[in-house]
Every structure is written in C-alpha cells, then in structure tokens.
C-alpha positions as CSV (number, residue, x, y, z in Angstrom):
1,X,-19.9,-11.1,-16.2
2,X,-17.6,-14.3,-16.0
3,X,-14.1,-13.1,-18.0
4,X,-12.1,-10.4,-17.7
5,X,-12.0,-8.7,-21.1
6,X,-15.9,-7.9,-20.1
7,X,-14.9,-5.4,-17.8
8,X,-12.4,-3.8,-20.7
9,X,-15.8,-3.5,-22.8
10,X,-15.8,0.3,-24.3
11,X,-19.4,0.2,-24.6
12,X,-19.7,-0.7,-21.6
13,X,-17.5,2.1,-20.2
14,X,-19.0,4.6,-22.0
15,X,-22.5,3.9,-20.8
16,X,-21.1,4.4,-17.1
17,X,-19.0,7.5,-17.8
18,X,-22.3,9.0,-19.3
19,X,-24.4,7.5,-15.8
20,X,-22.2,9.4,-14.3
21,X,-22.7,12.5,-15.6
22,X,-26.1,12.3,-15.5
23,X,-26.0,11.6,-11.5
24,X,-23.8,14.7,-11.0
25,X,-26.4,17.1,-13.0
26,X,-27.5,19.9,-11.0
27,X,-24.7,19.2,-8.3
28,X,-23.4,22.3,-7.5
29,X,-20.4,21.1,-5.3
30,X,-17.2,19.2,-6.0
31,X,-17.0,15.7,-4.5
32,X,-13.3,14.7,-3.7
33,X,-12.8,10.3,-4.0
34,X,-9.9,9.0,-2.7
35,X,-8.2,5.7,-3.7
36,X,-6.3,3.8,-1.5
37,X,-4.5,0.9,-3.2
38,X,-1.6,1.2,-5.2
39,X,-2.9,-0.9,-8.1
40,X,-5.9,1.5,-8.0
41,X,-3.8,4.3,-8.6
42,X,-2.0,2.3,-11.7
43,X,-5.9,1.9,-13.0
44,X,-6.6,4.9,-13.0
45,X,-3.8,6.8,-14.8
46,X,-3.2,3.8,-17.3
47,X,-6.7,4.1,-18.1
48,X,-7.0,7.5,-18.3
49,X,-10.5,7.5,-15.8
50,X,-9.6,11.5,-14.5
51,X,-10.6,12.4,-18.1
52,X,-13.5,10.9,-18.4
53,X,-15.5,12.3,-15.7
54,X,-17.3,15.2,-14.7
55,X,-15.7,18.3,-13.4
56,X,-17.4,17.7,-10.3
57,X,-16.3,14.7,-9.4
58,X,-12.2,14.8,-8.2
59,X,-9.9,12.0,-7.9
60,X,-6.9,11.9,-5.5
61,X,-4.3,9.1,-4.5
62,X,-4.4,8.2,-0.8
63,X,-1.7,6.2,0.9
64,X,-1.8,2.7,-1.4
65,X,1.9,1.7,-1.4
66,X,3.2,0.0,1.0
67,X,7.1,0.4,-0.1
68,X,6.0,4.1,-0.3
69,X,4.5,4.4,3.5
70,X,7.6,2.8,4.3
71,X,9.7,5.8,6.6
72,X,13.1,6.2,5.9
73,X,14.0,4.6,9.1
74,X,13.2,1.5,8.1
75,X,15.0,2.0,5.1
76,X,18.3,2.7,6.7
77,X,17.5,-0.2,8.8
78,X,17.2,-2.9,6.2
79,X,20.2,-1.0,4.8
80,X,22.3,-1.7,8.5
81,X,21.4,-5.7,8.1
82,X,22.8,-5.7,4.2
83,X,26.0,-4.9,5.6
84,X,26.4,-7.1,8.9
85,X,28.5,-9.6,8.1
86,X,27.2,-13.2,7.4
87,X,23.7,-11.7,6.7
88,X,21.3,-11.9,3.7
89,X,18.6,-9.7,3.5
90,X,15.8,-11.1,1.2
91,X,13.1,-8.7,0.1
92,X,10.7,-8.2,-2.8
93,X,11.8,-6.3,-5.4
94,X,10.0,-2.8,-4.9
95,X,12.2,-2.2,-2.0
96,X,15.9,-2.6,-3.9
97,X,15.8,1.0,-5.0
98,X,14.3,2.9,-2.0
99,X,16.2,5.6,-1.0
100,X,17.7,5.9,2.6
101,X,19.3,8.4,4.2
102,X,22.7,8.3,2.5
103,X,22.2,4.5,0.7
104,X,19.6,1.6,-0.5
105,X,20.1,-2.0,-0.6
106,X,20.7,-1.5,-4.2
107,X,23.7,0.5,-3.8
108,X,25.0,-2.0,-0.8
109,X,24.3,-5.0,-3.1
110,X,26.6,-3.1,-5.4
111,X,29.0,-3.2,-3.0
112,X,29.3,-6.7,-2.0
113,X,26.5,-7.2,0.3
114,X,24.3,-10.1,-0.3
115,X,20.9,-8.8,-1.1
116,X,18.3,-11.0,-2.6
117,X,15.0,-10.7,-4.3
118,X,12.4,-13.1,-3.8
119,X,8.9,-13.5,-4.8
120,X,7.5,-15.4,-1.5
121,X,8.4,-15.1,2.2
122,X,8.8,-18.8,1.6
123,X,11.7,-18.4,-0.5
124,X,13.2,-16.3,2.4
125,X,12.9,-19.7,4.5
126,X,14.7,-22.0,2.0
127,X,17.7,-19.4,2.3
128,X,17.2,-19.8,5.7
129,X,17.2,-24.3,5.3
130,X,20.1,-23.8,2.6
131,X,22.7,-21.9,4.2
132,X,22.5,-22.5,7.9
133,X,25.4,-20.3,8.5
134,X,23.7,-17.6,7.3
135,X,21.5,-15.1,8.5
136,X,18.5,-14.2,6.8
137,X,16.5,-11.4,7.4
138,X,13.2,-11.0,5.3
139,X,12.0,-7.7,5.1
140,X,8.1,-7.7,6.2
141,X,7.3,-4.6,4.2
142,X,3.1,-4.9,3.1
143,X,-0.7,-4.4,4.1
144,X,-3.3,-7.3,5.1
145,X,-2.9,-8.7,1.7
146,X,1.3,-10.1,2.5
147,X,1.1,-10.2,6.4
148,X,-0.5,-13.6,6.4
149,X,2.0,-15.0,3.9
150,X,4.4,-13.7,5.8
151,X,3.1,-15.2,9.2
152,X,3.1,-18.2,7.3
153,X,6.5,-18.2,6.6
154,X,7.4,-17.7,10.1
155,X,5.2,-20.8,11.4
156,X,7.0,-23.0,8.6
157,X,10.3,-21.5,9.7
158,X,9.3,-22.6,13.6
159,X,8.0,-26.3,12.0
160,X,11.3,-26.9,10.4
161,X,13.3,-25.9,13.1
162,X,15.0,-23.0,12.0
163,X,16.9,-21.0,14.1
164,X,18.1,-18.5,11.3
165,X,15.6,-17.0,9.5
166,X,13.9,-13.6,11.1
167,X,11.6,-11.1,9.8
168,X,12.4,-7.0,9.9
169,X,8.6,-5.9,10.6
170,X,7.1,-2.9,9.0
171,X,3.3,-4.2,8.7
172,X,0.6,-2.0,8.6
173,X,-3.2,-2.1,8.5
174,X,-6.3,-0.7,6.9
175,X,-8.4,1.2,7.7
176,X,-6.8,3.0,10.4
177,X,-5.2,5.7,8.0
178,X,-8.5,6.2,6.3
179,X,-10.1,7.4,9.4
180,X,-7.0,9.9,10.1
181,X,-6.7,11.1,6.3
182,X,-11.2,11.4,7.0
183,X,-10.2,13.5,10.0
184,X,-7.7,15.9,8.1
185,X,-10.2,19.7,7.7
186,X,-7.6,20.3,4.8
187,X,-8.5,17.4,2.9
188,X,-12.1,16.9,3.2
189,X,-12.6,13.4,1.3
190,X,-16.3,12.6,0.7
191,X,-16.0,9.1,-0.5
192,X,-13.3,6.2,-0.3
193,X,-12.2,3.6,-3.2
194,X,-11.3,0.8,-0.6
195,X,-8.1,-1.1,-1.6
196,X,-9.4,-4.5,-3.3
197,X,-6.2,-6.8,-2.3
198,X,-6.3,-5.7,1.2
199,X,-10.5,-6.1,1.5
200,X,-10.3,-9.7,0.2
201,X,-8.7,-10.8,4.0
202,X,-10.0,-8.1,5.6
203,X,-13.6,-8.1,4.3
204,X,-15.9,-5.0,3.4
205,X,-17.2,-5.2,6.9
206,X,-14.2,-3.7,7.8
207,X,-15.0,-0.2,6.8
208,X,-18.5,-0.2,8.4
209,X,-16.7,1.4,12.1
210,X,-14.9,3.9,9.7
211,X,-18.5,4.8,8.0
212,X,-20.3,5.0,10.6
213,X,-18.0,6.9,12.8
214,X,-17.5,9.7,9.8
215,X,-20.4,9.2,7.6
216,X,-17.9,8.7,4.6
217,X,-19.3,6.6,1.6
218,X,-17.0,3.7,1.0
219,X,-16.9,1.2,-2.0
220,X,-14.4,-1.9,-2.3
221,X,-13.8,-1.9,-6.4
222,X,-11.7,-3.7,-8.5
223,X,-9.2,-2.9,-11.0
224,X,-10.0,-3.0,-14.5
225,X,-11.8,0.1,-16.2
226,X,-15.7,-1.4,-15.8
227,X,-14.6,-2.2,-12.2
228,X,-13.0,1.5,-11.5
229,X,-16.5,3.4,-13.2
230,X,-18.7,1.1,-11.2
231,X,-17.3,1.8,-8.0
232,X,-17.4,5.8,-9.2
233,X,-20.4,5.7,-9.8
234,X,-21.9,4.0,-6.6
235,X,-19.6,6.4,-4.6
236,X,-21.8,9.2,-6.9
237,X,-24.7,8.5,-5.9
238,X,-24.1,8.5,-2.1
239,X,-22.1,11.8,-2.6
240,X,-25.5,13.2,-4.0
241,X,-27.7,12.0,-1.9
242,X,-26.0,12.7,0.9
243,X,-25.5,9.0,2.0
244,X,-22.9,6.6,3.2
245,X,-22.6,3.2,3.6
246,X,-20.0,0.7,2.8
247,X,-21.0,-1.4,-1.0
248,X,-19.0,-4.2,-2.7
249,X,-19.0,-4.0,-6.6
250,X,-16.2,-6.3,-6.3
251,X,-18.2,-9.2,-4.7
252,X,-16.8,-11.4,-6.8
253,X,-13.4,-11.7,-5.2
254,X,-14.2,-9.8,-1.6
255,X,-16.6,-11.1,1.1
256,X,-18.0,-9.5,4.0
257,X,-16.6,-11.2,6.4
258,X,-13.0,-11.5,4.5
259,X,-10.9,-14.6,4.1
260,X,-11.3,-16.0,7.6
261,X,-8.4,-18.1,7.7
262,X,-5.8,-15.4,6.3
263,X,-7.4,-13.3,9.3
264,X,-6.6,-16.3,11.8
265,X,-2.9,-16.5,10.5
266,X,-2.6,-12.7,11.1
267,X,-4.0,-13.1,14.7
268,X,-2.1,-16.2,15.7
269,X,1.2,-14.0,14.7
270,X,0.8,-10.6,15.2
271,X,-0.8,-7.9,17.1
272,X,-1.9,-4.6,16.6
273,X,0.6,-1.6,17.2
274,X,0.8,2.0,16.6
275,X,3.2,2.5,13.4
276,X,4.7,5.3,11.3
277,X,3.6,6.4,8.3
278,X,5.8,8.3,5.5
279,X,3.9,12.0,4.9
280,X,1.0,10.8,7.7
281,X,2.6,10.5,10.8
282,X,2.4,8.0,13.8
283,X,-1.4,6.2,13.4
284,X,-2.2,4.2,16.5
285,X,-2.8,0.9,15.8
286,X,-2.2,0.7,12.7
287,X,0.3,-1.4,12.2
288,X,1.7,-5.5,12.8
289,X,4.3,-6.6,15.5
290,X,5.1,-10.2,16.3
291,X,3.3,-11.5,19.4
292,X,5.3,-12.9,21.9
293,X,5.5,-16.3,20.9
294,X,7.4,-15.3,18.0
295,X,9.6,-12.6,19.0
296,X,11.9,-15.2,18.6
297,X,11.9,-13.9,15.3
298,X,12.2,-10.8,15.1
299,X,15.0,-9.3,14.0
300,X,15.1,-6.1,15.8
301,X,14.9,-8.0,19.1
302,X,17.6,-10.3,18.5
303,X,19.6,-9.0,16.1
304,X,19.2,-5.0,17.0
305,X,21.7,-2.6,14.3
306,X,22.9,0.9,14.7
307,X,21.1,3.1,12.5
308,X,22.4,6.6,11.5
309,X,20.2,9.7,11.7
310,X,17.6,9.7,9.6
311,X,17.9,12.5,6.8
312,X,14.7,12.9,4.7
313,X,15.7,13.8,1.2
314,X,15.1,17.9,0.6
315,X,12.4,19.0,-1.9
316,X,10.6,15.8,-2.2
317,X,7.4,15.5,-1.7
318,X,6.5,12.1,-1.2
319,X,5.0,12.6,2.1
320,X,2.3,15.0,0.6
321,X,1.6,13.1,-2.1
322,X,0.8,10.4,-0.1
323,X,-2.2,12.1,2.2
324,X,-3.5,13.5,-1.6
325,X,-2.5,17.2,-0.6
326,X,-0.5,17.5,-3.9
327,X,0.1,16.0,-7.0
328,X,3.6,14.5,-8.7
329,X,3.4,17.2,-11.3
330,X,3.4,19.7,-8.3
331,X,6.6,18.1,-6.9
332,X,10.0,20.6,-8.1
333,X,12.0,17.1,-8.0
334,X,9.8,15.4,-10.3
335,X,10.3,14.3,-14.1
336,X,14.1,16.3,-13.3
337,X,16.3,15.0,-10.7
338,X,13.4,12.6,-9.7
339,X,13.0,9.9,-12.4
340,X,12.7,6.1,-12.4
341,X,16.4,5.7,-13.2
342,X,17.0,7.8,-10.5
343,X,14.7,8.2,-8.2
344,X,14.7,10.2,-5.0
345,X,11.6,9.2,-3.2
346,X,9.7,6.1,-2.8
347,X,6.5,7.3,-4.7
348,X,9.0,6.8,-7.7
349,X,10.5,3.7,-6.6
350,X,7.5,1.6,-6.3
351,X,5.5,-0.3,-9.3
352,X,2.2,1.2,-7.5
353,X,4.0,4.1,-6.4
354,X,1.6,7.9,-7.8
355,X,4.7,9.6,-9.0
356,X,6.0,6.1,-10.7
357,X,2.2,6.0,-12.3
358,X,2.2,9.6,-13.8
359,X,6.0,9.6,-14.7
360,X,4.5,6.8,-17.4
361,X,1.4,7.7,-18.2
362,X,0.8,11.0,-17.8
363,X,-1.2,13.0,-15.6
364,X,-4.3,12.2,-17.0
C-alpha cells in the first residue's frame, strides 16, 4: 500500500478482525499482548481495537510514555531549576503540567519563573545564543526516538561555543523494561507490540536478545488501525503456535539494523546507565547519561539544586498502570479528582499518557 488512508480501509479491517478470530478458534487459553508506545496506546482506544477482538486475545498498556516514566524526582528537579534565578528551563510541552511533589513548572511559570516550551532541543540552543546571560536548562525527557536530537543539540551547542546551555537528563532505553515487565510471574505477557518511533533508530534487531532470552513473540507495528490488526494478528499466530520471533509489519519505516546514524549520535553522547522508572523500579541499564566529554553539560554536574523530599501523590495509580497491572478505570482518583484540567498523575498529564487516552475515549 503507498498512502495512508489504505491503512484506515474498513474492509480491510474487517477482513483482519475476522483472521483473527479464526486463528484463535479452538484456543482454550487467554493470550495477554502488551503495547509499549504511547502513540500505540492512543491507537488503540481512539480506534476502539479492544472491541473488536476475541475474548481470548487481551490487550494491556505497558510503559510507553516517556513524561509518564518520568519519577517525581525528576519532576521536582526541573521544578528547583524554574526557580534559580537567571535560569530558563525549556521543555516540550507534555511536561508543563506534571505533577511534583508539592508544584510543576506550570504552577512556577505562574509565578514568575521563566518556563518555555519548545518544539526542538535546537530551539533550547538559540535561547541559549540569544540571551547569553541566561541560563538554559533543557529538559532531556524521551526514548531512542529524542535522544539523538537531543545529542545533537548539545554537539551544535559545543560548535557554537556556548557555555550556557545544559541538558537535565532523564533518557531511557528500550528494551530493557520489556525484559523486566517479561520477568514479572504476576503479569505473564505472551507477546509484545514494539514501540514504532523508538524501533526506527533502534531497529527490530533489537528485540532479538529479548526473544531469545524469554521466548516472547515480538512485532514492531505501526499506528493506524490496518497497522495495529496486522501486528495482532502476527503476534496471534505465534501465541498459537507456540512461537516467537521478532517480525516487522512496519517495514516500511523500521529497518533491521535501525537508523545507523541516529544510533552513532546516541553513542558519541551518551552511555548506558541504570535509571528509575515511575511504577517499575530501578532497570539497569536502561537509561542515557552524558559521556564524559560532555559532562560539561550537564546540568546536574555543574549546576546541582536542592530538591525537597519526594512525596508521591496518595491514591494514584500511575505506577500500576504503567507495568499493565491495572486499568485507569480501576484507579479511585480517576474521572474525579484526577482529570485533564486537573490532573494528579502523569498518565493524565501526557498526550500518550493511558489514563489521558481512556479519559477521552473511553475504555473501549
């Protein structure tokens, strides 16, 4: 197919749904898929696919979101740099309205501090080039698919000279959660929807260590409705015949090898670390730090804050809902005190956020 309105085709969508139910016939068990992208997750409930399939076959969101992996820490971090003087903190928009322990940038931007949104880390270094009194701090929240734009920012930062700009690091990898979410007895997931974005630099290869280690069937998909079914269905058919390997329906954008010179950025500026994940815990190395070279810019290292004690927000459930052990509708805080105009934890905050996805369309 060459547009993108072919993989919206109805007819085409119905014919899968139905392939799919004939795969499952005479399957006695319950196969339980996990997606991992937070643009998956939107798919899914915007298009209804829960409904359309089999009562064997049970879909659950994984830990997708960046901003939502994101631990409070961090948050009250980001939140310490809005309000040190002569300091602009520049950060994409998702992360305005996550919730600290006792603030967010959106509440300190309310109250004088100079908080900006920006839709490249490149912007962040023309702040930087403008006001060379400043300080800018860039907040490095984001998978495979924004590290390398990110290290890019900080190798045009180092060409031009700039002595101002640094970067507050919370990188983190795929598919080094996978493997501890496969390892979990309580959740038992027999197939992964690999996050598209993040396998377009990192490559389907990437997932053969996870599948051979586990045995779990793994299938990098895109996002429209054709795109969600196919990668259903292939992850079907291994659950039923007791297979796994790692396939590619969405071979159109992602390689096996990966965007080779994205992956060369990443290595020339970072290294692997272990990092903390909201509801999963600490995951060695899975996430980004700055190599030595470029400590230089690194905000924590040169420019280290006082944080207060973090205080996780009671009743919310983000955490769970991240590792797929419950559902927003199972969350007391959700659709009452937790709603987009007000929301209390990050699944609600972000555009690819579960709780954010139901809240508008539904649980379906």
């Amino acid at each position: 197919m060459k547009y993108s309105s072919e993989y919206r085709d109805p007819a085409l969508a119905k014919a899968l749904v139905e392939a799919i139910y004939q795969d499952v016939q005479g399957y006695a068990g319950r196969m339980t898929l996990m997606e991992v992208c937070g643009t998956h997750t939107m798919s899914i409930y915007q298009h209804g696919i829960r409904s359309l399939l089999p009562s064997q076959v049970r879909l659950i969101s994984g830990p997708g979101c960046p901003v939502c992996v994101t631990p409070i820490t961090y948050v009250d971090q980001a939140v310490a740099y809005a309000r040190r003087p002569q300091t602009i903190v520049a950060t994409f928009g998702d992360m305005i309205r996550v919730p600290g322990s006792t603030s967010s940038l959106q509440l300190e931007k309310a109250r004088g501090a100079d908080v900006r949104i920006v839709y490249s880390p490149l912007d962040a270094v023309s702040l930087a080039a403008k006001y060379p009194e400043q300080t800018v701090v860039f907040l490095g929240v984001g998978f495979e698919t924004t590290a390398p734009t990110i290290g890019g920012s900080l190798l045009e930062a180092e060409k031009r000279g700039l002595k101002n700009y640094f970067v507050l690091c919370a990188h983190k990898t795929m598919p080094a959660p996978m493997a501890a979410l496969t390892s979990d007895p309580e959740l038992q997931v027999d197939g992964y929807i690999c996050p598209a974005h993040v396998s377009a630099v990192i490559g389907s290869d990437a997932y053969r260590p996870l599948v051979e280690k586990y045995a779990v069937p793994c299938v990098v998909t895109g996002f429209e409705p054709v795109d969600m079914l196919r990668g259903i269905q292939l992850l079907v058919r291994q659950v039923v015949a007791g297979e796994a390997r790692v396939e590619c329906e969405y071979s159109r954008i992602v390689k096996p090898e990966g965007n080779r010179t994205a992956q060369a950025i990443l290595t020339q500026v970072f290294e692997p670390c272990d990092a903390l994940w909201r509801g999963v815990g600490l995951i060695p190395d899975s996430g980004l730090q700055l190599r030595a070279a470029y400590q230089k810019f690194d905000a924590l290292s040169v420019l280290p804050v006082e944080v207060e004690e973090p205080r996780e927000h009671q009743g919310c459930l983000c955490g769970e809902i991240l590792k797929g052990k419950v559902t927003p509708g199972e969350c007391p805080l959700f659709r009452k005190a937790c709603t987009p105009e007000n929301p209390i934890g990050a699944c609600m905050v972000s555009s690819e956020g579960t709780c954010a996805a139901e809240y508008k369309y539904g649980s379906c």
